[in-house]
C-alpha positions, 0 to 999 in steps of 0.5 A: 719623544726627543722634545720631552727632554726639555720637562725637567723636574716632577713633570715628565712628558705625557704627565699631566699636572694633578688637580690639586696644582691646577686649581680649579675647574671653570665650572668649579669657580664659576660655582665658587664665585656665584656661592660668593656672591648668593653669601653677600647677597644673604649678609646684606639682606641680613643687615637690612632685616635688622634695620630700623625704618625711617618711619619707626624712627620717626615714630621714636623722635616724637615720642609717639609711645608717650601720647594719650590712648584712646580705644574704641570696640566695634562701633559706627558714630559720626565725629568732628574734629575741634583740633587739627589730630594726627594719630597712630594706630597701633590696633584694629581697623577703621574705615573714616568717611569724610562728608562728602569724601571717599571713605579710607580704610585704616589698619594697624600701623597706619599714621594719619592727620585729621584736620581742625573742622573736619565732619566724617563718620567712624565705622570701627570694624575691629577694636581700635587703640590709636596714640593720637596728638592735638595740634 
């Protein structure tokens, strides 16, 4: 024990240094940086929850709350479009079929543009409220 005799202070030889002057295990920081990481991870996914979309963004910058409603119940009927129409449905679901188209299926939220001229038939399959615009 002769090479001990060089350990001066509180360490003595065969002392081993306490946990609590050692810090961490490489298990125990591995564990702490990937805690670290899963709460960044949850933080940003937070702020993205709370985002506004660009779409309901756009919505607000046309003012699409502030055009005419119109509202349908469950119906089928043919239409033609006099004006060039962009809508958003806000309510229920519809299924459009263009003359000789394929039929699209509409749902709340969608936002859709119906040209000037355009001949199709409206099959309403849950009552509809759109907010629409003429152009």
């Amino acid at each position: 024990m002769q090479g001990c005799a060089r350990f001066t202070g509180a360490r003595r030889c065969g002392a081993s240094v306490p946990a609590a002057r050692r810090g961490p295990t490489k298990p125990n920081l591995r564990r702490g940086v990937a805690l670290r990481a899963k709460k960044q991870i949850e933080l940003m996914n937070r702020e993205r929850a709370v985002k506004v979309s660009i779409f309901e963004e756009v919505l607000k910058l046309r003012e699409v709350e502030s055009w005419p409603t119109w509202e349908c119940e469950a119906s089928t009927f043919p239409w033609t479009y006099e004006q060039s129409e962009e809508c958003y449905l806000t309510e229920g679901e519809v299924t459009v079929t263009p003359d000789n188209g394929e039929a699209v299926s509409l749902k709340a939220g969608d936002f859709v543009t119906f040209p000037k001229g355009m001949s199709c038939v409206w099959d309403v399959k849950a009552p509809v409220k759109k907010h629409y615009n003429y152009f």
